[in-house]
C-alpha positions as CSV (number, residue, x, y, z in Angstrom):
1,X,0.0,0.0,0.0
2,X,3.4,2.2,0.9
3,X,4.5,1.8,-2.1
4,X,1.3,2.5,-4.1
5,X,1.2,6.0,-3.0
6,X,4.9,6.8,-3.6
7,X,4.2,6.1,-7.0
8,X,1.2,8.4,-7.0
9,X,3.7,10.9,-5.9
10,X,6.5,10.3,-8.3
11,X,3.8,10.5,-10.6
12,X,2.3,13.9,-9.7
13,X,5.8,15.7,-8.7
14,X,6.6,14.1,-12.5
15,X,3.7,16.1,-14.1
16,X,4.1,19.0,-12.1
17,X,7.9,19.7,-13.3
18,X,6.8,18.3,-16.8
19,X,4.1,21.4,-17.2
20,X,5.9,23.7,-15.4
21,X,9.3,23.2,-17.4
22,X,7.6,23.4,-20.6
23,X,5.2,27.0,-19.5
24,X,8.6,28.3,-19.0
25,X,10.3,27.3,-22.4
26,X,7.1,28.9,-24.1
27,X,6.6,31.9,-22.5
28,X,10.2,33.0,-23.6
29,X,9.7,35.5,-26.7
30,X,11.6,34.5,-29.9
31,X,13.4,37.5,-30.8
32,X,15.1,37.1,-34.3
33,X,18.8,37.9,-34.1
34,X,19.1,39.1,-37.8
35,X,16.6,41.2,-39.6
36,X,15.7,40.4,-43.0
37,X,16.7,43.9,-44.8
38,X,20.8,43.8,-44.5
39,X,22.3,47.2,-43.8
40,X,23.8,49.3,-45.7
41,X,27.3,48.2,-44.8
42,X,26.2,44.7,-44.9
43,X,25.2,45.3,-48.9
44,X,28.6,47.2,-49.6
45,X,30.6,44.0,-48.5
46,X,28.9,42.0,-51.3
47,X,30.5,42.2,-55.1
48,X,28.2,43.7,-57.8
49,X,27.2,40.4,-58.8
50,X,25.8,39.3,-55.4
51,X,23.9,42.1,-55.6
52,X,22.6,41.6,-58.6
53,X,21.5,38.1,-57.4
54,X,20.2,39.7,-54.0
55,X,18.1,41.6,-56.0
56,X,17.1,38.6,-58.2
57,X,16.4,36.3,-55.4
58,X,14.0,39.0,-54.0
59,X,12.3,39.6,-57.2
60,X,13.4,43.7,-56.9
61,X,14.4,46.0,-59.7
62,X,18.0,47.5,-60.1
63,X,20.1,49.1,-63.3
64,X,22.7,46.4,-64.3
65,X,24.6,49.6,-65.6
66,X,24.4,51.4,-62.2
67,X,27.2,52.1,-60.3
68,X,27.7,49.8,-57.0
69,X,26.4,52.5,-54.6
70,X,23.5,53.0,-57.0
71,X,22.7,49.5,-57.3
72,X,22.6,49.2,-53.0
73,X,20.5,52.5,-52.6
74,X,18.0,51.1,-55.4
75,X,18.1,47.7,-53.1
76,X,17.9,49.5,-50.0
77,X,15.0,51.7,-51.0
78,X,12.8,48.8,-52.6
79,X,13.4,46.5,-49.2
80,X,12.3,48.9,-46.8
């Protein structure tokens, strides 16, 4: 009969760190570590081409006979 009810409590302090454990893990906010528009700086470290394919990718228009710093400011404008 002893032995019932300790398993009845191993049970319930079991459930009890179970739902407790996983209110904390959800109640965290997810907080994304890199935006989605690059910086400025971030675009002027890429070659002309990987812009060009930036702006491919994310279906935005740029001059292919644009300077480099034209062809970020045209990518920067359209993404924000």
């Amino acid at each position: 009969m002893e032995f019932g009810y300790i398993v009845i409590g191993v049970i319930v302090i079991g459930l009890i760190y179970h739902f407790t454990k996983s209110e904390k893990q959800s109640s965290t906010p997810v907080v994304e570590t890199k935006s989605e528009v690059p910086s400025t700086a971030e675009l002027k470290k890429l070659t002309k081409q990987q812009l060009f394919d930036l702006a491919d990718k994310k279906s935005l228009k740029v001059k292919k006979s644009g300077t480099k710093a034209e062809v970020v400011s045209s990518i920067r404008q359209q993404l924000k």
